[in-house]
C-alpha positions in Angstrom: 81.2 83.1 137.2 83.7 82.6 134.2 81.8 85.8 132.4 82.1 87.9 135.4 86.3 87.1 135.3 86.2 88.0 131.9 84.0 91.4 132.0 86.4 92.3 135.0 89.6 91.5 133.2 88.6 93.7 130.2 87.3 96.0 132.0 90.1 96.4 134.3 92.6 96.4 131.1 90.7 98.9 129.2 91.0 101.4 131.7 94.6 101.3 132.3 96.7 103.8 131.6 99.1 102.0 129.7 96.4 100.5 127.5 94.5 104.4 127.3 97.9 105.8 126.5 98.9 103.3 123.6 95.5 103.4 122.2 95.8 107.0 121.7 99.3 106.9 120.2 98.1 104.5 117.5 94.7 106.4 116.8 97.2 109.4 116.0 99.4 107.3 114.2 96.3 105.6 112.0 95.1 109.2 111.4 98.8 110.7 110.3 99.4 107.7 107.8 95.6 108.0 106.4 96.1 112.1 105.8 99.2 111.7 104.3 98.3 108.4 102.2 95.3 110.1 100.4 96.8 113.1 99.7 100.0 111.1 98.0 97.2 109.1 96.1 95.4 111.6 95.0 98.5 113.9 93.6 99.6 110.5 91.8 96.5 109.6 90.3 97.0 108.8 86.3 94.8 107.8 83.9 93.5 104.3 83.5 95.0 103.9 79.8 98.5 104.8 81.2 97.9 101.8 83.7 96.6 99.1 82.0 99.3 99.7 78.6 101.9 99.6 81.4 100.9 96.5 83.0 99.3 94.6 80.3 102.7 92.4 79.3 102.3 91.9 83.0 99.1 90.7 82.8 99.5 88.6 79.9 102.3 87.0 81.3 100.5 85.9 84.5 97.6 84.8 83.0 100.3 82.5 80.5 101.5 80.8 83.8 98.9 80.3 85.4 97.3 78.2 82.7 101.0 76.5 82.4 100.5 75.6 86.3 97.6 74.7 86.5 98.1 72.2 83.4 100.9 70.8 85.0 99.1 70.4 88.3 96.3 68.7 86.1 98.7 66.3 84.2 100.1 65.1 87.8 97.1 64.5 89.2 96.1 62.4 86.2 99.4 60.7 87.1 98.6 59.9 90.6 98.0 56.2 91.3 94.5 56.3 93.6 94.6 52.5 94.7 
């Protein structure tokens, strides 16, 4: 009985207009932002050397505090009293 309600429900909102008429807007809008996205990817594109030498102080830098968190998330726990 409760599948029936269900399957009618969907059924009865998939087929309304309003539902049929936003679904179309967005597939247009999903199809505009993917044709414009990969053609600004693909004129950006750079070599992966240019990247990396661009980000690696980033890199270094997260990699630094992360260990510096984590350290200090291991020295509290080692302060926590369990009893």
């Amino acid at each position: 009985m409760l599948g029936h309600i269900i399957r009618k429900e969907i059924l009865t909102n998939l087929s309304s207009p309003t539902f049929l008429g936003t679904f179309v807007f967005c597939f247009i809008l999903i199809l505009l932002s993917l044709y414009t996205g990969l053609r600004s990817y693909s004129d950006q594109r750079e070599p992966l050397s240019d990247t990396l030498g661009r980000l690696t102080v980033d890199l270094v830098l997260m990699g630094l505090l992360t260990v510096v968190f984590f350290a200090g998330a291991y020295v509290s726990f080692l302060k926590y009293d369990v009893r």
